[in-house]
N, C-alpha and C positions, 0 to 999 in steps of 0.2 A: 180105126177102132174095131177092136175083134166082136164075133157075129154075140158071143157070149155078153161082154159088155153093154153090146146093141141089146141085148135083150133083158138083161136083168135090171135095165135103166128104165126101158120099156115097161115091164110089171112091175117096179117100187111106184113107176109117179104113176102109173096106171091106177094104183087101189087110192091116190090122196082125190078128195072129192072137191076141186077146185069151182072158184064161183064160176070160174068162164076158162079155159085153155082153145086159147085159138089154132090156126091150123098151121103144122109143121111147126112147131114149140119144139125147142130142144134142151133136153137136161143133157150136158153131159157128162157129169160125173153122178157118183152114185153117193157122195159123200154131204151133198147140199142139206138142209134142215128148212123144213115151212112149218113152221104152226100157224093153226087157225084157218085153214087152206078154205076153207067155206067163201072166207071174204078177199081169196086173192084171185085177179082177174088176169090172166095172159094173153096179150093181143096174138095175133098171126106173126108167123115169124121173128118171135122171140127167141135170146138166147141165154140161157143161164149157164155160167159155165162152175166150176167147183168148187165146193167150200160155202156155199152162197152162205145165208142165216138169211130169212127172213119171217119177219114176226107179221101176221094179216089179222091182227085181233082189231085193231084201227080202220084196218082196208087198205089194201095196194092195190094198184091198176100199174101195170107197165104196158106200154103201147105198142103198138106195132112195127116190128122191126127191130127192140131196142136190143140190147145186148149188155150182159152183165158180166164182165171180167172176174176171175176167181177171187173169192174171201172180203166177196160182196156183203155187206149187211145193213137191213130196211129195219127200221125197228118202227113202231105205229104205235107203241104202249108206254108212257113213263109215269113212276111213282108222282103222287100228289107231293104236292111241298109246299102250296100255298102259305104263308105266315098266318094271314089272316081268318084260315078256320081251320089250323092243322090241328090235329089231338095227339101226335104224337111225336116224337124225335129220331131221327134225321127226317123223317116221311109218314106217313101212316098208310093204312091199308086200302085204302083207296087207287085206281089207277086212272089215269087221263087216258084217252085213246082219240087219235087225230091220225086221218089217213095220208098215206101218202102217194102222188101221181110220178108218174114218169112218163114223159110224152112222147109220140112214135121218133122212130131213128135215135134214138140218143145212145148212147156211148159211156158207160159205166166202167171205169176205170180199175183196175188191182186194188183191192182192200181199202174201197169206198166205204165210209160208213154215211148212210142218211137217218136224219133224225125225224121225230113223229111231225107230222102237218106238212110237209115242204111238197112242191112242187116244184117239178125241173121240166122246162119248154122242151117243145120240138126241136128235133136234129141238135139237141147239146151234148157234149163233152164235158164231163165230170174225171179231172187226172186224177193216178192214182197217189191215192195213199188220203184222198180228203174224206173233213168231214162238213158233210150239207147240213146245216142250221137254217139256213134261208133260202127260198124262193129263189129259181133260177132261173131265166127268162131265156126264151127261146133264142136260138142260134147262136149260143153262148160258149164259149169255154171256160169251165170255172177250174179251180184249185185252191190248195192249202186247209189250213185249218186253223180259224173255220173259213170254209169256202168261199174265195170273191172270183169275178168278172176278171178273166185275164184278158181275154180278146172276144169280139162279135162276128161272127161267122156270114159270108154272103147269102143273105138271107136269097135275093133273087134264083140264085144258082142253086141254094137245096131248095126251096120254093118249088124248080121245075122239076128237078129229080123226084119231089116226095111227091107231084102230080103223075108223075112217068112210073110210080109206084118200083123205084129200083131201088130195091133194097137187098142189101149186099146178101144175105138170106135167105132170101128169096129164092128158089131153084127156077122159077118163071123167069125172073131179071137175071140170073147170075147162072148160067148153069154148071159153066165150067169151074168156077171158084178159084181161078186160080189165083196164087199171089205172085205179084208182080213188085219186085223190089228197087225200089228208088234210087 
């Protein structure tokens, strides 16, 4: 990434006045959208990478270490629609607001979409192209749409890695970054 890039990425998320941005967060495209940044919290060594959309009028927490694949989108706001005290048709002007969690380590896939309230466990895998409607439970890999349980991940084995604090992120655990292909 050129030094210009490095810096114009730097002063855009620089002036959004986030509830919490933890330490070495990385935006790196210049193209992602936050509203509501008041109520979005970014743990330490986060990764957003481009296109994101996220809506924090609900509340989002993403945790430490997670990483979010491009044309990611968190939405925390949906039209009322209730039947039973709606006043008006398809929705009225009302809006629900339900936050949503994402637990340290997890792994957010290409053009995720997560809905208002959900929460996704530690060290889970969300493939791309899903949508979260429900609660994701830790050491998980989920997919499709809407999102199920593909397989359960060695809880033991990330268990000791998220004690060892090795997060791929991390310049302390990972210095060199390199990629090593299978």
């Amino acid at each position: 990434m050129s030094l210009y890039k490095k810096l114009a990425i730097f002063f855009k998320y620089r002036k959004k006045k986030f509830k919490k941005l933890g330490v070495n967060v990385q935006f790196k495209e210049l193209d992602s959208k936050y509203l509501h940044t008041e109520n979005i919290v970014l743990d330490d060594h986060c990764k957003i990478l481009g296109q994101a959309y996220i809506d924090g009028s609900g509340g989002v927490f993403i945790g430490r270490g997670s990483v979010l694949a491009p044309l990611c989108t968190i939405i925390t706001s949906n039209h009322f629609y209730d039947e039973n005290d709606l006043k008006f048709l398809p929705y009225d002007n009302r809006m629900v607001r339900k936050p949503v969690n994402i637990g340290r380590y997890c792994w957010i896939g290409r053009n995720v979409m997560i809905m208002p309230g959900i929460t996704i466990g530690d060290a889970s895998i969300v493939a791309a192209g899903s949508v979260v409607v429900k609660d994701t439970p830790p050491y998980s890999v989920v997919g499709g749409n809407p999102a199920q349980v593909i397989k359960q991940r060695n809880q033991n084995k990330l268990e000791v890695l998220i004690h060892e604090k090795r997060c791929y992120e991390d310049p302390e655990a990972n210095s060199d970054k390199r990629k090593i292909f299978i």
